[in-house]
LUMLOSE-536181 format. One record per residue (C-alpha): residue number from 1; x, y, z. Coordinates in nm, 3 decimals. Each point is the difference from the previous one (the first is absolute). Last residue first. Example, Ala and Ser with C-alpha at 12.3 -4.5 7.8 and 13.67 -1.06 7.14 Angstrom:
2
R  nr       x       y       z
R   2   1.367  -0.106   0.714
R   1  -0.137  -0.344   0.066
This chain:
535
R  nr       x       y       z
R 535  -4.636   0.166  -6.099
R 534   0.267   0.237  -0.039
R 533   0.323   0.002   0.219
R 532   0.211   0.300   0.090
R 531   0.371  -0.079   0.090
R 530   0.070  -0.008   0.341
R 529   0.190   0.279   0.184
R 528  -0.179   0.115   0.283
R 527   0.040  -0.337   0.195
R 526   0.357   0.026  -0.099
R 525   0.067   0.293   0.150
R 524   0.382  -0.034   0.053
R 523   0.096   0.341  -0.059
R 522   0.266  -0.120  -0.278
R 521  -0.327  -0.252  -0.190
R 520  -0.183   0.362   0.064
R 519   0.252   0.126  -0.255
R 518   0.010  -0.248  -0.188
R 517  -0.384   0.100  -0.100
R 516  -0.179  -0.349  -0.132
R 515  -0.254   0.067  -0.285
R 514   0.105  -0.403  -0.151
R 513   0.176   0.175  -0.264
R 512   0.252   0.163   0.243
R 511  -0.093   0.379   0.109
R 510   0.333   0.169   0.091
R 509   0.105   0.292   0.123
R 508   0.362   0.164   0.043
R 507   0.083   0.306   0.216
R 506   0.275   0.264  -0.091
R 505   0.021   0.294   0.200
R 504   0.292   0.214  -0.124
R 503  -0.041   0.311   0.308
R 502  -0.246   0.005   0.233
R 501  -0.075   0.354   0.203
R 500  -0.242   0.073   0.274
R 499   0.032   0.298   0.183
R 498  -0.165   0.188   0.300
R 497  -0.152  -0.292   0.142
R 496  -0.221   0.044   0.322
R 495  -0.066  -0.286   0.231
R 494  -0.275   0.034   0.301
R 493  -0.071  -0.242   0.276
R 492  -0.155   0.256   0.308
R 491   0.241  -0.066   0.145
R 490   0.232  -0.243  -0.171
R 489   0.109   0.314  -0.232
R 488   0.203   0.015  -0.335
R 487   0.126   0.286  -0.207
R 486   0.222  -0.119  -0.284
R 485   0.208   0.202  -0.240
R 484   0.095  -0.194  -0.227
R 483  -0.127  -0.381  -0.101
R 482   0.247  -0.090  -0.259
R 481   0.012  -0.304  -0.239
R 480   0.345  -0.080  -0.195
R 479   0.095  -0.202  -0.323
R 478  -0.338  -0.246  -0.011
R 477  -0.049  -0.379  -0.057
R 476  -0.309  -0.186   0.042
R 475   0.015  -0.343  -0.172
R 474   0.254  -0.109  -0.218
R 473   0.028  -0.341  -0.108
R 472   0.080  -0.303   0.218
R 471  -0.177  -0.229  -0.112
R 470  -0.221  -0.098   0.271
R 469   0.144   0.215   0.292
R 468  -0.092   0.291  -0.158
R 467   0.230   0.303   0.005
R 466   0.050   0.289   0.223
R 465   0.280   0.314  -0.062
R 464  -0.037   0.332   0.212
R 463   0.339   0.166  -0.027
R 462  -0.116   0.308   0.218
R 461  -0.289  -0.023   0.243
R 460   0.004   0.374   0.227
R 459  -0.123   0.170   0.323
R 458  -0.014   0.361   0.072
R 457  -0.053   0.161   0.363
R 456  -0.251   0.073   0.217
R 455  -0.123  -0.194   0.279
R 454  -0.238   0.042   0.287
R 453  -0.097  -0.198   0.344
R 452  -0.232   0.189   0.273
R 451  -0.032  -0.191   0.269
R 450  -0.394  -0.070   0.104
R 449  -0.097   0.302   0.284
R 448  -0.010   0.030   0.378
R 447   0.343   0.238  -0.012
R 446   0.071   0.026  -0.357
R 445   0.297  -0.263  -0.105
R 444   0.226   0.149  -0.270
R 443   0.169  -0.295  -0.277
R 442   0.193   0.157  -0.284
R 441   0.136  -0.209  -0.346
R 440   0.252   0.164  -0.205
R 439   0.073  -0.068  -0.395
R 438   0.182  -0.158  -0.260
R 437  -0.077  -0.339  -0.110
R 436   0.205  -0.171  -0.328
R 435  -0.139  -0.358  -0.075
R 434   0.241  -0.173  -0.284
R 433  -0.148  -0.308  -0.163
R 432   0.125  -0.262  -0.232
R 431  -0.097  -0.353  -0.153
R 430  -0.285  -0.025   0.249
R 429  -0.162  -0.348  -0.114
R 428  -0.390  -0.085  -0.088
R 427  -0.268  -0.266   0.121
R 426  -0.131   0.226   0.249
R 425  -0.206  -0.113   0.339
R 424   0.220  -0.295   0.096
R 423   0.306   0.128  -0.158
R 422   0.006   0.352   0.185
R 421   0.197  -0.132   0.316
R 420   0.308  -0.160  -0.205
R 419   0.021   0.349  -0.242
R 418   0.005   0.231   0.325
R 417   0.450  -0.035  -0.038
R 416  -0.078   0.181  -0.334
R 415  -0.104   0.280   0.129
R 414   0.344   0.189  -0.022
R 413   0.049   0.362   0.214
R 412   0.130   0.218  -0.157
R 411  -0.022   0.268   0.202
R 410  -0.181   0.112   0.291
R 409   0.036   0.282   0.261
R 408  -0.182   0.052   0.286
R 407  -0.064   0.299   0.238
R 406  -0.172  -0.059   0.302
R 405  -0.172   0.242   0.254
R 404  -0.173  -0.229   0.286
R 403  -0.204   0.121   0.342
R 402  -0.130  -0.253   0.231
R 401  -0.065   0.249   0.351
R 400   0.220  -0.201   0.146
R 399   0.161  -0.200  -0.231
R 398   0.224   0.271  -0.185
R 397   0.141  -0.034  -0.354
R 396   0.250   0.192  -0.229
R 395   0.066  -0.261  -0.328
R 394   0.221  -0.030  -0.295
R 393  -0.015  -0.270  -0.205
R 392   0.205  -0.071  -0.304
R 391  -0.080  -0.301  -0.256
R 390   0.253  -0.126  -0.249
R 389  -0.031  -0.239  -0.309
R 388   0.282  -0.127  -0.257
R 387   0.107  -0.336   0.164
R 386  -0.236  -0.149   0.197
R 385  -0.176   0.335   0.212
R 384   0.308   0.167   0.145
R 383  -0.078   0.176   0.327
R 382  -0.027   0.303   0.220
R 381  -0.194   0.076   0.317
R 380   0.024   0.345   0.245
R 379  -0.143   0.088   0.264
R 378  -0.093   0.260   0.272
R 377  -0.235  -0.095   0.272
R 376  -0.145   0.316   0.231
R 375  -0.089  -0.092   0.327
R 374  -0.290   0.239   0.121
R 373  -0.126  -0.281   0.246
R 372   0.256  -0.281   0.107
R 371  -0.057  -0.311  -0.226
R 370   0.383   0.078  -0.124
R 369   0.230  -0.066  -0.265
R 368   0.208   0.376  -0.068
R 367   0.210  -0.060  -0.299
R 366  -0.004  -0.230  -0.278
R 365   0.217  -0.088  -0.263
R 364  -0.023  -0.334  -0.239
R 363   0.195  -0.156  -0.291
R 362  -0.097  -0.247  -0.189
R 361   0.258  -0.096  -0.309
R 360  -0.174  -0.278  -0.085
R 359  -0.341  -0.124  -0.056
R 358  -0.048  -0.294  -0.214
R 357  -0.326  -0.127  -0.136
R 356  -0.140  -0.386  -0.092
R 355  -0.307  -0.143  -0.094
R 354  -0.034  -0.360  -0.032
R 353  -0.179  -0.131  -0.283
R 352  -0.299  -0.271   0.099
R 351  -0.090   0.256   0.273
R 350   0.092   0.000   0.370
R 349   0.379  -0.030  -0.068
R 348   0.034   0.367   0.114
R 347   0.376   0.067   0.015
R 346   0.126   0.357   0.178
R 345   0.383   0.110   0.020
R 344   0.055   0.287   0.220
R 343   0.342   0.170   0.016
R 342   0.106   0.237   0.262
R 341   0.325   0.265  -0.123
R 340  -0.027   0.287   0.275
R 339  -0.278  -0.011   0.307
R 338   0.033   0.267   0.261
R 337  -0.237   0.052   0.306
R 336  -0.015   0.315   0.233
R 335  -0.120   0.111   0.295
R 334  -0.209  -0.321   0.071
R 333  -0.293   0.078   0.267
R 332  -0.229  -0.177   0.293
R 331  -0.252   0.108   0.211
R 330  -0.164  -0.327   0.166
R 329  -0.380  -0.038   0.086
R 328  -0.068  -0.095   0.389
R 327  -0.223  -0.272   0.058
R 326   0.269  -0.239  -0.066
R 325  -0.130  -0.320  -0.172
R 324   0.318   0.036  -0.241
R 323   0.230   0.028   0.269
R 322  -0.093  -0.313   0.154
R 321  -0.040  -0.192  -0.327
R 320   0.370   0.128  -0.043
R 319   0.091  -0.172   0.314
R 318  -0.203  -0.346  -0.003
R 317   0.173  -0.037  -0.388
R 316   0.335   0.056   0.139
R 315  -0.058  -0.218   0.270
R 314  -0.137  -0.263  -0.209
R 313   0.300   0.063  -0.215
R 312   0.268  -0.070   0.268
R 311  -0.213  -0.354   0.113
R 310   0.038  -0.072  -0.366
R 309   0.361   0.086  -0.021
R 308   0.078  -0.222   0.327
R 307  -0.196  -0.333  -0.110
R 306  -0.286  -0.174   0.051
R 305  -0.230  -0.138  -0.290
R 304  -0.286  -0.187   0.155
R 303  -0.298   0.204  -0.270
R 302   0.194  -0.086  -0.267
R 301   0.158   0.271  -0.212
R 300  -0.124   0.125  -0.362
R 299   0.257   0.219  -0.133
R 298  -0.079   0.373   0.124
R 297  -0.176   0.245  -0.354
R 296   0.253   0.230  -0.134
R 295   0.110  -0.251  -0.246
R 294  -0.341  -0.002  -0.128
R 293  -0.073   0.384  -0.059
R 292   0.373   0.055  -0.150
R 291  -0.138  -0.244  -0.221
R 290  -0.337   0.100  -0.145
R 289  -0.251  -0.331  -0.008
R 288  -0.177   0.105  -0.267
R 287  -0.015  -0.415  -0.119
R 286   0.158   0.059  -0.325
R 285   0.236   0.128   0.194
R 284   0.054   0.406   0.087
R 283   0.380   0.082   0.065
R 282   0.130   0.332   0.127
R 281   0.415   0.020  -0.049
R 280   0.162   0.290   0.259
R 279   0.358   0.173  -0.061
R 278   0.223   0.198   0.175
R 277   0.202   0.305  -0.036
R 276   0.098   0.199   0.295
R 275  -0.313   0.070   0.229
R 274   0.027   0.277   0.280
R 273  -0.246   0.062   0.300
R 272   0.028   0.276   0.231
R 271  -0.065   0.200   0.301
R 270  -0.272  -0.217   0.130
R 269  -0.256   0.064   0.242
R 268  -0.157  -0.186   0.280
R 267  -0.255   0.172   0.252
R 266  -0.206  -0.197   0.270
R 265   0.040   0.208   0.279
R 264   0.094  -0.237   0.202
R 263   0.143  -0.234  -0.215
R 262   0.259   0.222  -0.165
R 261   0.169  -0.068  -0.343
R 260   0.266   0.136  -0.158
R 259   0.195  -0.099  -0.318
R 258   0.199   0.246  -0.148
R 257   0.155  -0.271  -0.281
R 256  -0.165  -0.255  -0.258
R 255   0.232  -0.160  -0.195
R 254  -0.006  -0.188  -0.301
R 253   0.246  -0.161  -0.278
R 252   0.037  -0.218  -0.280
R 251  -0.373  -0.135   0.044
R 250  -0.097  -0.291  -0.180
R 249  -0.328  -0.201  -0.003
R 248  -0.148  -0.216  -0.186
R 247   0.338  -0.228  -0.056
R 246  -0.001  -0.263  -0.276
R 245   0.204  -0.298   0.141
R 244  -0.396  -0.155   0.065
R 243  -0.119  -0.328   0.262
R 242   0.100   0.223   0.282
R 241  -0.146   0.273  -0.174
R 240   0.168   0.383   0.068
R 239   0.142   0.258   0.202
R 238   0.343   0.204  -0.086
R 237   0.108   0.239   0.265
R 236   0.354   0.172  -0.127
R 235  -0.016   0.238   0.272
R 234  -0.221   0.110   0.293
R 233   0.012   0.207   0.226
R 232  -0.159   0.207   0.348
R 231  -0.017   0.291   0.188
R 230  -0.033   0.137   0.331
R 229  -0.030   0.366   0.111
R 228  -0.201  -0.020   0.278
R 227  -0.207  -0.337   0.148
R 226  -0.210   0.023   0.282
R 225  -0.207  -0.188   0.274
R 224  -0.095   0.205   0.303
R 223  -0.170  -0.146   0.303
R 222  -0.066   0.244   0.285
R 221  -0.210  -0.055   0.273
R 220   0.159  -0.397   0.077
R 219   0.315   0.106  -0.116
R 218   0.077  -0.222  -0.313
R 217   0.241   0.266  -0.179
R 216   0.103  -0.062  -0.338
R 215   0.230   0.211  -0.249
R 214   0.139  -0.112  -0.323
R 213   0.271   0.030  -0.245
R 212  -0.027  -0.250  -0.251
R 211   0.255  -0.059  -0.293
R 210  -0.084  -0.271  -0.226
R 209   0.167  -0.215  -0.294
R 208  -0.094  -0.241  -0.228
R 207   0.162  -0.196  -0.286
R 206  -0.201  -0.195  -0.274
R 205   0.043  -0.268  -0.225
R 204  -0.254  -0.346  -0.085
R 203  -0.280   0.118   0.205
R 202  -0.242  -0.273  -0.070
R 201  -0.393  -0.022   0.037
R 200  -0.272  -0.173   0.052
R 199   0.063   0.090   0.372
R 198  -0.071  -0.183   0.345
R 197   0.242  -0.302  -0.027
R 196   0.279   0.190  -0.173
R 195   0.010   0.242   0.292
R 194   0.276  -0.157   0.280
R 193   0.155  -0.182  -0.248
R 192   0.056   0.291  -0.253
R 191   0.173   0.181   0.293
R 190   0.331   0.048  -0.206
R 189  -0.197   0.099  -0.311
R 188  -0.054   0.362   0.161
R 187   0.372   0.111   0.034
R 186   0.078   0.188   0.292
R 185   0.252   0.273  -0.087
R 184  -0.057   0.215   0.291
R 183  -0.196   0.023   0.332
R 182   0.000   0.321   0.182
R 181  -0.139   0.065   0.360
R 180  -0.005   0.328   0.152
R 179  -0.138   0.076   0.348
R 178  -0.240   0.113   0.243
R 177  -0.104  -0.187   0.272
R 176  -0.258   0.013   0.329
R 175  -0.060  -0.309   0.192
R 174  -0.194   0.087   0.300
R 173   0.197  -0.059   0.237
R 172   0.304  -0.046  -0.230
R 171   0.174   0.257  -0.196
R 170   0.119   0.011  -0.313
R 169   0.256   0.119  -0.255
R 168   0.170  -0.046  -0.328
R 167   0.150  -0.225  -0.238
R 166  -0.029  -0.257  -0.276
R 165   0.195  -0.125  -0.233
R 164  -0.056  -0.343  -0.255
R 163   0.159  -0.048  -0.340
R 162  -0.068  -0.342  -0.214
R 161   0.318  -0.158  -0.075
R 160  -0.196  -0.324  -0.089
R 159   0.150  -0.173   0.329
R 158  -0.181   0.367   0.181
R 157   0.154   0.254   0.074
R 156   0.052   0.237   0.351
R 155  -0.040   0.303   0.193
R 154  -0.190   0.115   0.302
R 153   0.060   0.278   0.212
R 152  -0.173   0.097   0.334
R 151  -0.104   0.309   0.227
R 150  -0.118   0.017   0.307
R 149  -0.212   0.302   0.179
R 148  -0.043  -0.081   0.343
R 147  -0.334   0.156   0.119
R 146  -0.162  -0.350   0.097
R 145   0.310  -0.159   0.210
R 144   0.048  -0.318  -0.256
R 143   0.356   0.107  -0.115
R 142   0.299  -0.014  -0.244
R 141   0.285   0.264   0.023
R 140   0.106  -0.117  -0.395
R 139  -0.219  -0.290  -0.148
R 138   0.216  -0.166  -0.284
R 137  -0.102  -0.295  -0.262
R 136   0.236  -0.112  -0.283
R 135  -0.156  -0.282  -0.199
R 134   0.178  -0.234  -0.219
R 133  -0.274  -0.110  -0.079
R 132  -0.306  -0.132  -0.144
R 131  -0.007  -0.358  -0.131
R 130  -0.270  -0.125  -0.216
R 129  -0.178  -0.264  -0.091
R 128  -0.381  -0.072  -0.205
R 127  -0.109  -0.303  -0.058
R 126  -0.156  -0.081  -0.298
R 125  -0.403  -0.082   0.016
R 124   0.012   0.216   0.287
R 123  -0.024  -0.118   0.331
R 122   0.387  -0.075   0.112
R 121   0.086   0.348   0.069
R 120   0.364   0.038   0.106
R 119   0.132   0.284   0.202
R 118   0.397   0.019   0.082
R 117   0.042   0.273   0.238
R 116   0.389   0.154   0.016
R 115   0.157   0.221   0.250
R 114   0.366   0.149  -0.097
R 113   0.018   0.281   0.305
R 112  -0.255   0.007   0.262
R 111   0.070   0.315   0.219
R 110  -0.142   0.144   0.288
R 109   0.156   0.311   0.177
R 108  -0.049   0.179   0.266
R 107  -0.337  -0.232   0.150
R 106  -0.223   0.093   0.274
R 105  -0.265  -0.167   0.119
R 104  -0.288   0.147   0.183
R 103  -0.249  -0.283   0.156
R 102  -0.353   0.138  -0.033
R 101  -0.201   0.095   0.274
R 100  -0.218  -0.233   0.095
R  99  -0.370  -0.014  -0.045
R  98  -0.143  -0.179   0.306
R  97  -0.037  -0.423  -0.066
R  96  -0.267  -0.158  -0.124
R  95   0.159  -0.355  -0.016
R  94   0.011  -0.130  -0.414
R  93  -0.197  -0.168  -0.194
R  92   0.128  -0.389  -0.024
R  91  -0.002  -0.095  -0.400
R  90   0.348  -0.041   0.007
R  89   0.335   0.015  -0.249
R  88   0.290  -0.163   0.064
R  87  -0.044  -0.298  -0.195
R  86  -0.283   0.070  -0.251
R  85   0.316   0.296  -0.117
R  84   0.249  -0.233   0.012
R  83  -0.185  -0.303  -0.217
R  82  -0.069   0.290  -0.246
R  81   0.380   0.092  -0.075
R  80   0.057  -0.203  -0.290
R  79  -0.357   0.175  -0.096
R  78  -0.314  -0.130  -0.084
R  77  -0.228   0.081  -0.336
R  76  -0.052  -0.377  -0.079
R  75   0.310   0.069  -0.267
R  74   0.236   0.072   0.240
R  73   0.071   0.381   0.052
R  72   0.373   0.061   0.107
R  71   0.162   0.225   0.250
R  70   0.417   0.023   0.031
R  69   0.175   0.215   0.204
R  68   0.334   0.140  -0.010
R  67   0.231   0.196   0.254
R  66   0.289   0.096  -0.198
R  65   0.187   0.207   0.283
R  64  -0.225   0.144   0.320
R  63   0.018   0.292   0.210
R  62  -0.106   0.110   0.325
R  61   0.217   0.312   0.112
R  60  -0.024   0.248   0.298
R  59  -0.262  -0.145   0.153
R  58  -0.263   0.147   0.270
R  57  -0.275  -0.120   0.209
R  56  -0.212   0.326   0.088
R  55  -0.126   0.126   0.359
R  54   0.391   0.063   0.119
R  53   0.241  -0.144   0.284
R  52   0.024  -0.396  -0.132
R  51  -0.024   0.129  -0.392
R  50   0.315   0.218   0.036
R  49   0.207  -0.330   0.034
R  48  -0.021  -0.016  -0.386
R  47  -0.040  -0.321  -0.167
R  46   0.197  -0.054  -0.344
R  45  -0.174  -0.275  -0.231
R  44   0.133  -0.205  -0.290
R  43  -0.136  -0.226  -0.243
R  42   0.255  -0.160  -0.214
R  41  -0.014  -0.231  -0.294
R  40  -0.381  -0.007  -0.001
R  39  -0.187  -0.306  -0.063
R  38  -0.412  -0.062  -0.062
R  37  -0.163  -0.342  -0.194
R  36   0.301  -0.116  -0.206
R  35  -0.088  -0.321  -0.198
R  34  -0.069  -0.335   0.188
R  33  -0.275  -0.059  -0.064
R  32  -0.172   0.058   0.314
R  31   0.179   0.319   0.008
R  30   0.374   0.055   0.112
R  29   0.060   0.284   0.285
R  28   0.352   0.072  -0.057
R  27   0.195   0.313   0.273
R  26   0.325   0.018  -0.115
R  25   0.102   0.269   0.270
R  24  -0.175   0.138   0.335
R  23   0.138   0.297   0.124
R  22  -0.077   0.187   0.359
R  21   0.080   0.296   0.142
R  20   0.003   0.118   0.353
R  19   0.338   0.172  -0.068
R  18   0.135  -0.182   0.339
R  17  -0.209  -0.239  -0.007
R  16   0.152  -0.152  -0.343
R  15  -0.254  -0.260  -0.176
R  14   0.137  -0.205  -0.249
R  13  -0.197  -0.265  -0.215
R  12   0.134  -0.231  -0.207
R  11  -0.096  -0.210  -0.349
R  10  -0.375  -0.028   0.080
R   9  -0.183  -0.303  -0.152
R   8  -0.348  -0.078  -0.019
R   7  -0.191  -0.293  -0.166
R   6  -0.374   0.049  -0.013
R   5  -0.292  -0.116   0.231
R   4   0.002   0.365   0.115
R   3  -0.066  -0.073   0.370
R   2   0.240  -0.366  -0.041
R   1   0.276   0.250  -0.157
């Protein structure tokens, strides 16, 4: 008690010499104030007289009931435990001594059965708590000799019934692993406080889950970091303004599974990613500040701002930086990638009228994502343009040498939604529009020569119907202009037209007394327009 400068209480202990074990029970180490620091119910170790006659100390059990812990962050970025660690630690370098070898231990069976950490964060601008346990922890045939392979299990929730396992094997000298660890149902607002301080953001819903299976080996001539088969989810994620109940984002479901990734060879690939509804709102102020673009932006923090999370992204940040820089380039690939039932709703309120469009029903396929060479890209896009409008795209691409073949469809699609963006330079209205585009666009890249970009197809304006925005009158109205058969070229820049047609044009003229044209009033050229003056 004086070491720790903390109250400590053991209920009994009971050592048996004949058994060479030992229990200690109701074990209460009390922190400065005065809330639980460490206790265990039971900790108890069986001794085997082996150990006296061989090279390796050896115990047939160690196991512990409830043990808990508790570790807080104060707001001046110590811990409840800090006075401890400036304690016991020193600064004195240690005797050269000769290597050693190391001690073997030996361990049948280790258990910890019902531990619990309680972690508080004290930083934030709300602080963030959280209790994690019961945890179930067992080592079977445990031990340090360097060819010992041990394996371990790990299970447990969380206080927000958050789902923890973990298991596999390592060895020790070097530390080599491999291993699955899955984390379910851990819902994203529940660490709010330990984030709200460095977002603009706010996850309002959201439940994650991950299953990793990994392999690492730290051996000083072979280091090996890898990750097979591992996927992860997310459901019901909803992200928007703190200050705003309208969510930006919404995403029913999404996984991405067939994850692997290797260090060493620098290789990650994908097996899939899947999309289940969803939604996304784009917002342009009057400002152009675009507000996906904004929120994504880090909250301004002050320079003295400690904390765990920040520390934990300036690592993050340090490591991707890392991997960035590297000299060597990375191979990656996506198998496959599904989209069903996305919806897109844009607002421009850049203008004096905001314009406004709605994309729903997107759906997207495509195969085969790689920057390896000969790659070939296969997909597919589909939406609904407002209400009435569709496009189609089809597309078979490879990056390396760039080669495109794309087939897209068109129809229906409404102008109107342009109306806001051709007021400064027209003083007219789109009463109704239909563009119709049929045809398939190729892209070849000659070795040392420009890309070679062509289109053919046939393009078409039906419902055309403008009037002024003076008095509203008709303006330029037509029932359907076609453009078919169309040969274009970007190199050399050629366009051929096979077919024009226009069918019920109707255009309306008019010279006003003063030898004004309205019509050049609806283009806006008023220093063209003035009436003629005679001196």
């Amino acid at each position: 008690s004086r070491q720790l400068d903390r109250k400590v209480s053991i209920e009994s202990v009971k050592i048996n010499p004949f058994a060479l074990s030992t229990s200690i029970r109701g074990l209460l180490i009390k922190d400065k104030d005065g809330e639980p620091f460490v206790s265990w119910d039971e900790v108890y170790v069986n001794f085997q007289l082996s150990s006296f006659f061989g090279k390796a100390w050896t115990f047939k059990e160690i196991s512990t009931t409830k043990p808990f812990v508790r570790a807080q962050m104060n707001q001046d970025g110590t811990f409840n435990f800090s006075d401890l660690i400036a304690k016991f630690s020193t600064n004195t370098a240690p005797a050269k001594t000769e290597p050693s070898q190391p001690l073997i231990l030996h361990v049948e069976r280790l258990h910890i059965g019902g531990a619990a950490a309680a972690i508080t964060d004290l930083t934030p601008r709300t602080p963030f708590k959280r209790t994690v346990g019961p945890l179930d922890i067992t080592l079977d045939n445990f031990s340090t000799d360097p060819d010992n392979k041990n394996p371990y299990a790990f299970a447990g929730t969380t206080d927000a019934g958050e789902k923890i396992a973990w298991s596999g094997h390592f060895y020790l000298f070097p530390l080599r692993s491999a291993g699955e660890l899955k984390l379910f149902n851990f819902a994203l607002n529940k660490y709010a406080a330990l984030y709200q301080d460095f977002v603009r953001f706010q996850i309002r819903d959201g439940v994650a889950a991950v299953d990793v299976k990994y392999q690492i080996d730290l051996s000083a001539s072979n280091r090996v970091v890898r990750v097979n088969d591992s996927a992860v989810g997310l459901r019901e994620f909803k992200l928007g303004l703190p200050d705003n109940e309208t969510n930006i984002v919404e995403l029913p479901l999404l996984g991405v599974t067939g994850m692997n990734f290797d260090l060493d060879s620098r290789q990650a690939t994908i097996g899939s990613v899947y999309m289940k509804g969803g939604f996304l709102s784009l917002n342009r102020n009057k400002d152009a500040a675009i507000n996906v673009v904004e929120i994504a932006k880090p909250a301004e923090v002050p320079a003295n701002e400690s904390g765990g999370i920040l520390a934990l992204l300036q690592s993050v940040t340090n490591a991707v930086s890392l991997l960035l820089n590297s000299t060597n380039q990375w191979s990656g690939a996506i198998n496959s990638v599904g989209v069903t039932n996305f919806a897109l709703h844009l607002e421009d309120n850049v203008n004096s009228r905001p314009a406004t469009l709605d994309l729903a029903d997107i759906a997207l396929t495509a195969k085969n994502i790689s920057n390896l060479p000969g790659t070939n890209l296969d997909a597919e896009l589909s939406l609904r343009w407002n209400t009435g409008g569709s496009i189609k795209v089809a597309t078979s691409a490879s990056f390396s040498p760039p080669t495109v073949d794309m087939q897209i469809d068109v129809d229906k699609l409404d102008l109107g939604t342009l109306d806001p963006y051709l007021e400064p330079k027209l003083n007219l209205f789109i009463l109704g529009s239909q563009v119709g585009l049929h045809g398939a666009v190729h892209l070849r890249t000659p070795e040392n020569q420009l890309p070679v970009v062509t289109f053919q197809g046939d393009t078409r304006l039906d419902g055309f119907h403008t009037v002024d925005g003076t008095f509203g009158e008709d303006l330029l109205k037509w029932d359907s202009l076609q453009f078919n058969g169309i040969d274009a070229n970007l190199n050399p820049p050629t366009v051929a037209i096979k077919e024009i047609l226009l069918d019920k044009a109707y255009a309306r003229l008019v010279i006003e007394t003063n030898k004004t044209i309205h019509l050049l009033d609806a283009l806006r050229r008023t220093n063209t327009n003035a009436p003629a003056t005679h001196e």
